[in-house]
N, C-alpha and C positions, 0 to 999 in steps of 0.2 A: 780516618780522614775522608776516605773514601764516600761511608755510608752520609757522613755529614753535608756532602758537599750536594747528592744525591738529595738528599732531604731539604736542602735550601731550594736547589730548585724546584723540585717537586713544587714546594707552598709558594715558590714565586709563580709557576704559573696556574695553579690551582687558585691565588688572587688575580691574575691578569682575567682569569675564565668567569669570575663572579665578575667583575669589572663590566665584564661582556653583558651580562647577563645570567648565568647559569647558578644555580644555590650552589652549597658548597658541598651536597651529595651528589650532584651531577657533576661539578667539578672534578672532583676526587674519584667517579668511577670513570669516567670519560678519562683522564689521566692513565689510570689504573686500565681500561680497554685500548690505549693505543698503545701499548706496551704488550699485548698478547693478540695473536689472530682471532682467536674464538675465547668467550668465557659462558658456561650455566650463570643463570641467575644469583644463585647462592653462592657459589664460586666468588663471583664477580664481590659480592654483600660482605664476603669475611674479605676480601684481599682490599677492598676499598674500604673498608670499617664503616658500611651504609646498615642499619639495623635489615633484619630479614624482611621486616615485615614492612618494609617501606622500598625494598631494591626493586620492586617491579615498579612502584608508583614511579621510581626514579627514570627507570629503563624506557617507561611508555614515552614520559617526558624526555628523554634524549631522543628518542625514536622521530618524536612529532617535532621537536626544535630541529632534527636533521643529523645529531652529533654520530646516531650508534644506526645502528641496522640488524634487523635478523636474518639471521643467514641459514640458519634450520630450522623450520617449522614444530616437526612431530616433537625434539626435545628442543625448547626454544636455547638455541646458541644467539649471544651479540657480538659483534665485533663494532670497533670506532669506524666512522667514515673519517675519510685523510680531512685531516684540518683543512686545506686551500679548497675544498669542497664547500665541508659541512657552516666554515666561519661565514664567506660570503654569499651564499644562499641564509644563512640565519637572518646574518643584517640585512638581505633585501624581505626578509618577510615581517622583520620585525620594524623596517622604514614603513612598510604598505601599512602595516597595524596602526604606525603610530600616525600617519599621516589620514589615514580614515577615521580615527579618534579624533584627530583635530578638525577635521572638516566637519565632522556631526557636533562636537564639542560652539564652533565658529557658527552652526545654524542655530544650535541654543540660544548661545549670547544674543545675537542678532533676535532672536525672538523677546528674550530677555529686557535686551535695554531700550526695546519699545515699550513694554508693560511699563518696566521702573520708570521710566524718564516719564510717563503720563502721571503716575502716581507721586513723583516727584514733583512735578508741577500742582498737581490738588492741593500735596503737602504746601506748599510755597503761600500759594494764593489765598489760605484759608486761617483759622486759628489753627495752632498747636494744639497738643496737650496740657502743654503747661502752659497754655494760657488759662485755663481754666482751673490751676493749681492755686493757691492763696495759703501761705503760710501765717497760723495762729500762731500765737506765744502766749496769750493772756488768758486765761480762763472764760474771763467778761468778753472775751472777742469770740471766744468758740461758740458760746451762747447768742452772742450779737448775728454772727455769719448764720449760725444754724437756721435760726429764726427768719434769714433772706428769702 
């Protein structure tokens, strides 16, 4: 009953962490390092089921989101930083990211819907395409029309 109960929450917040942000190998080892002071790389890969060859790409990426830290150089040890650290420093970097997206995104359009709205107006004022479309049906008519 014990391990079950253990294992519910685990994937309750292992979903709350993607929610956030974080895939579900950052999830799962971020989980997996706030549960021990220090883990190796590979340590860390079999206890969280992240493949070998991808727990460093994971680890860089907890590093630079803020979640994990190295704490020994010469043989790289991680441990988690304390959640009420690593969560609200994430979302102020992840607000600046998206907020700088939008403003570059907002000078786009702004460039944008001068072009279209000129081009819009040519459209307007002028013939279509299909104005100059003319459906035949008749044979004697395709010959007739060619002949224009």
């Amino acid at each position: 009953m014990g391990d079950a109960l253990v294992e519910v929450e685990f994937q309750r917040f292992w979903r709350r962490l993607q929610q956030l942000g974080l895939n579900a190998y950052e999830s799962r080892s971020y989980l997996v390092l706030l549960g021990h002071p220090k883990f190796k790389a590979l340590e860390l890969a079999a206890r969280a089921h992240v493949p070998r060859q991808k727990i460093y790409e994971v680890l860089d990426s907890l590093v630079e989101k803020g979640f994990a830290q190295v704490v020994q150089e010469k043989t790289k040890l991680f441990s988690a930083v304390e959640p009420d650290l690593a969560i609200p420093s994430y979302l102020s970097r992840r607000r600046q990211s998206m907020e700088h997206e939008l403003t570059d995104q907002s000078r786009v359009a702004s460039g944008l819907m001068d072009d279209l709205k000129s081009l819009y107006s040519e459209g307007q004022g002028g013939r279509g395409t299909l104005d100059y479309l003319r459906i035949v049906t008749e044979p004697a008519q395709t010959a007739a029309e060619y002949r224009k």
